[in-house]
C-alpha positions as CSV (number, residue, x, y, z in Angstrom):
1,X,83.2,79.7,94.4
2,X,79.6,81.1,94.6
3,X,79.5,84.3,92.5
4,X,75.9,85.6,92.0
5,X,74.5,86.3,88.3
6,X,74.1,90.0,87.9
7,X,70.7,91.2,87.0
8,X,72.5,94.3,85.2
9,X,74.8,93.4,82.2
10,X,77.6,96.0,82.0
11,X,77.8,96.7,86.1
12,X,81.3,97.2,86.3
13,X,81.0,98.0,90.1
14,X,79.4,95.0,91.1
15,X,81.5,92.4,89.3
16,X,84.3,94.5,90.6
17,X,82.2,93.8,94.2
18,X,81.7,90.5,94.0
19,X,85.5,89.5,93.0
20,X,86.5,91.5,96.1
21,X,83.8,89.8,98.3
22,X,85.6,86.5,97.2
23,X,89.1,87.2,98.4
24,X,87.9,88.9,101.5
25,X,86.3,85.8,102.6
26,X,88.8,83.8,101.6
27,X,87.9,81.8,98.8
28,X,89.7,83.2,96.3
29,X,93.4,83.2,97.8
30,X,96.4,84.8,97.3
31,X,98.8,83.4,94.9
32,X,95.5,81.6,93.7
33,X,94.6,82.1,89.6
34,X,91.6,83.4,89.1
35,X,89.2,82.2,87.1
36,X,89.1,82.4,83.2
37,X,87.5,85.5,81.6
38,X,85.4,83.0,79.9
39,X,84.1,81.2,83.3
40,X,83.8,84.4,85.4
41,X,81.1,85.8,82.6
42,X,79.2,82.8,82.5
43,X,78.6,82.7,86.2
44,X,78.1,86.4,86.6
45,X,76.2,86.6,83.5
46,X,77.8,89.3,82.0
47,X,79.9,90.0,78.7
48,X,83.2,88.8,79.0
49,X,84.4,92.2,77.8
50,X,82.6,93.3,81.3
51,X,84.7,90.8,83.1
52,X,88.1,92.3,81.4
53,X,87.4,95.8,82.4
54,X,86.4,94.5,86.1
55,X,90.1,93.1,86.1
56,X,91.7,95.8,84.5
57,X,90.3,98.2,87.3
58,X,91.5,95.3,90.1
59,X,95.0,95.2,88.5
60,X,95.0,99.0,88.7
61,X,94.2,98.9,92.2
62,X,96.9,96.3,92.9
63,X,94.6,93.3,93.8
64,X,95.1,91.2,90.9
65,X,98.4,90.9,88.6
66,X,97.8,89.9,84.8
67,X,100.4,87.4,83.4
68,X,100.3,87.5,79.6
69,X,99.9,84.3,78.3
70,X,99.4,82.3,81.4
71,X,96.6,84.2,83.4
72,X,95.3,86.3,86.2
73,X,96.2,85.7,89.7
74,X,95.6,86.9,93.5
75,X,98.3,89.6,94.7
76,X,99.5,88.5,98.3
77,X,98.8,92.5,99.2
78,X,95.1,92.1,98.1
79,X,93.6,91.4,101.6
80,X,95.8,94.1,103.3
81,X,94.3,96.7,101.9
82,X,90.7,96.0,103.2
83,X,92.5,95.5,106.7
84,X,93.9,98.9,106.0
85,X,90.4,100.6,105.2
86,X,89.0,98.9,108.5
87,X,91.6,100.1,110.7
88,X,91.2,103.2,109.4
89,X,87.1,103.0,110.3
90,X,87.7,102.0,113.9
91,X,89.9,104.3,114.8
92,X,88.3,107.1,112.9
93,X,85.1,106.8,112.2
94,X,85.7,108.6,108.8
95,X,83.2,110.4,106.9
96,X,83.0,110.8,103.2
97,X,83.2,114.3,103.6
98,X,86.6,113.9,105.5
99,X,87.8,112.0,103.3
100,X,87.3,114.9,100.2
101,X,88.8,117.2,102.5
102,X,92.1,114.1,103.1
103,X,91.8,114.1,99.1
104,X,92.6,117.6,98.6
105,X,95.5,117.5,100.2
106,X,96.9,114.5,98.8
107,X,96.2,114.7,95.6
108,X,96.6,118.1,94.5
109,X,100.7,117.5,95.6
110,X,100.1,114.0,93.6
111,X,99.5,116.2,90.7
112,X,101.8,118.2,91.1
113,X,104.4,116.2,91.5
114,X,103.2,113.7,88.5
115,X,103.8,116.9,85.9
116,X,107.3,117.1,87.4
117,X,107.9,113.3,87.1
118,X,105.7,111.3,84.8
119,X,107.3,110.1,81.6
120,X,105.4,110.5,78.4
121,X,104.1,107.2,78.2
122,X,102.6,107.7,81.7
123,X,101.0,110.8,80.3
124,X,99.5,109.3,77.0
125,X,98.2,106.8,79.6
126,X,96.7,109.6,82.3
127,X,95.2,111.0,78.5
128,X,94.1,108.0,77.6
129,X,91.9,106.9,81.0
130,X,91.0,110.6,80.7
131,X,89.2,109.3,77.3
132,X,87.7,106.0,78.8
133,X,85.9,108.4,81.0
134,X,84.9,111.0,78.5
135,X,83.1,107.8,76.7
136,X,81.9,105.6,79.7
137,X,78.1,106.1,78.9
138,X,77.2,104.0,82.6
139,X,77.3,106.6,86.1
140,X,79.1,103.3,87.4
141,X,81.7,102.9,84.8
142,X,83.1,106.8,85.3
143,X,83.0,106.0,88.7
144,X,85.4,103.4,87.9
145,X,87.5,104.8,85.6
146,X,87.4,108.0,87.3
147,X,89.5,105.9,90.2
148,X,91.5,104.2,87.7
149,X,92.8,107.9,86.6
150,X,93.8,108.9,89.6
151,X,95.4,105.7,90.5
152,X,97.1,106.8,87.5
153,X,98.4,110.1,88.9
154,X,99.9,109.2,91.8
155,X,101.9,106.2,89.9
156,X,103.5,109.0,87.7
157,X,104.9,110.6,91.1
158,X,107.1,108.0,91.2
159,X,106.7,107.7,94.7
160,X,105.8,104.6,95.8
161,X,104.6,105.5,99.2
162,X,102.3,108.2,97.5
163,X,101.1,105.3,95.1
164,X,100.5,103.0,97.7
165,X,98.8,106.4,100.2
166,X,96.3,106.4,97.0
167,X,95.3,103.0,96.9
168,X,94.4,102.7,100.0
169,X,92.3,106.0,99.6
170,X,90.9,104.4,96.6
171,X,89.9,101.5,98.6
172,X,88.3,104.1,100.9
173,X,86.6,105.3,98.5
174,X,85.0,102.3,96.8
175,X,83.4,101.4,100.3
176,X,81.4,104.7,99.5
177,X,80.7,103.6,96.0
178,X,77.0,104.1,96.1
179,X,77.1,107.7,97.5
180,X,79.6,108.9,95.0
181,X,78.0,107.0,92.2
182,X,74.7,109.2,93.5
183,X,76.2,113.1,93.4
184,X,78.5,111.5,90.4
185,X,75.1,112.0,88.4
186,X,75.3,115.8,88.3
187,X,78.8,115.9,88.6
188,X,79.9,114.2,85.2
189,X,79.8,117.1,83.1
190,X,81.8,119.6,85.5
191,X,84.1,116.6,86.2
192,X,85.2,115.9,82.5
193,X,85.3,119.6,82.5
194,X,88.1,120.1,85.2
195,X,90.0,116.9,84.4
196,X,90.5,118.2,80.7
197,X,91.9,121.1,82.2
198,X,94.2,119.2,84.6
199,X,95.5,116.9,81.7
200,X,96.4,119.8,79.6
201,X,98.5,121.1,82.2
202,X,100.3,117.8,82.5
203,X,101.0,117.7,79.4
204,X,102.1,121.0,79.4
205,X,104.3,120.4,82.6
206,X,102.7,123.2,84.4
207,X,102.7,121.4,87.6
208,X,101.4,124.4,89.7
209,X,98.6,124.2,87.1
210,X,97.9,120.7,87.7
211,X,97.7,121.1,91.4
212,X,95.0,123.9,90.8
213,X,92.7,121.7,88.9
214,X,92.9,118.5,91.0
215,X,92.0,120.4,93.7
216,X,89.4,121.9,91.9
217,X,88.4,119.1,90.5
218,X,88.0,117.1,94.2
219,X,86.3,119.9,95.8
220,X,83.5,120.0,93.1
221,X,82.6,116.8,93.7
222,X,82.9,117.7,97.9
223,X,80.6,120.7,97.4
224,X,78.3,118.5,95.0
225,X,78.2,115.7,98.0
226,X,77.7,118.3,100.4
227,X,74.6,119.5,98.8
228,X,73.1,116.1,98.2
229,X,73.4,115.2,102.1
230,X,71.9,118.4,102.5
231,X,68.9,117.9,100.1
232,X,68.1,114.2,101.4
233,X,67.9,115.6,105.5
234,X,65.6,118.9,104.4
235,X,63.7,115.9,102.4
């Protein structure tokens, strides 16, 4: 295993990278434990609390699967899903932008459908990712946790094609990490903003509510990306 010490201590996104990097090339496998908390930090040179959110946010996006008491270890689907994402590419040639436009019509049904569905402790735990991003401080730790959330949502459809629809776009998504973390700068406030409004309405089982306010919510950060493409060509 070669990981590579990470200059900045709390960079969620690149440990999250790096582990990724690892199963894609076949040295870590699946069925394979990864390595402790405790080891992964010292060769990344992080803080081992960075290391636990960096396999939260892989066990969210169904890479890794944490066994209490006896570890962390590879999902046999984790490689799949970057095969997916490629296939996708070829036979696209996806843009970000396409992708928002994919988003909004995914995910505003996802939300819908979650208010209909979701249990209550799914929604304390959409309320309570909604926190972890109200507090994440780091651009790069939203970006994660903003994922995680709606990983979140589509899990509380109870539809397991929808779930496994967003992890793939998720995966999508994290390919573009640096362009999002980029318009996510001036998009934080309005984003915390919308999401508040979309959790309410979950909680209040309005779903047509919901459905208004993801969409809102996705094509924000669309018009936002828009106008940063736009500002780098006229620069």
């Amino acid at each position: 295993m070669s990981f590579k010490t990470i200059k900045k201590k709390s960079n969620l996104v690149e440990i999250v990278r790096q582990i990724k990097e690892q199963m894609k090339n076949g040295i870590l496998k699946p069925g394979e434990k990864l390595p402790s908390e405790k080891n992964l930090a010292i060769q990344l040179g992080v803080s081992r609390v960075s290391v636990r959110e960096a396999v939260k946010a892989l066990s969210f996006s169904g890479y890794l699967k944490v066994i209490q008491g006896k570890g962390t270890y590879i999902l046999d689907i984790a490689i799949e899903y970057d095969k997916i994402v490629d296939f996708f590419s070829k036979l696209s040639n996806y843009s970000l932008d396409s992708l928002m436009e994919v988003r909004i019509m995914l995910e505003g049904e996802f939300a819908r459908l979650a208010t209909l569905n979701a249990n209550q402790k799914e929604i304390e735990a959409i309320e309570k990712k909604f926190e972890e991003m109200t507090n994440s401080e780091e651009v790069n730790t939203f970006f994660v946790k903003d994922l995680e959330f709606h990983l979140l949502i589509a899990k509380a459809t109870h539809n397991p094609f929808m779930n496994g629809l967003m992890k793939i776009v998720g995966e999508m998504l994290f390919k573009e990490t640096e362009k999002i973390i980029d318009f996510s700068k001036h998009t934080r406030n309005y984003t915390i903003k919308t999401i508040y409004n979309l959790v309410k309405a979950i909680k209040e089982g309005n779903s047509d509510d919901a459905k208004k306010w993801m969409i809102e919510h996705i094509e924000s950060k669309k018009y936002f990306l828009k106008k940063l493409i736009t500002n780098k060509l006229d620069n």
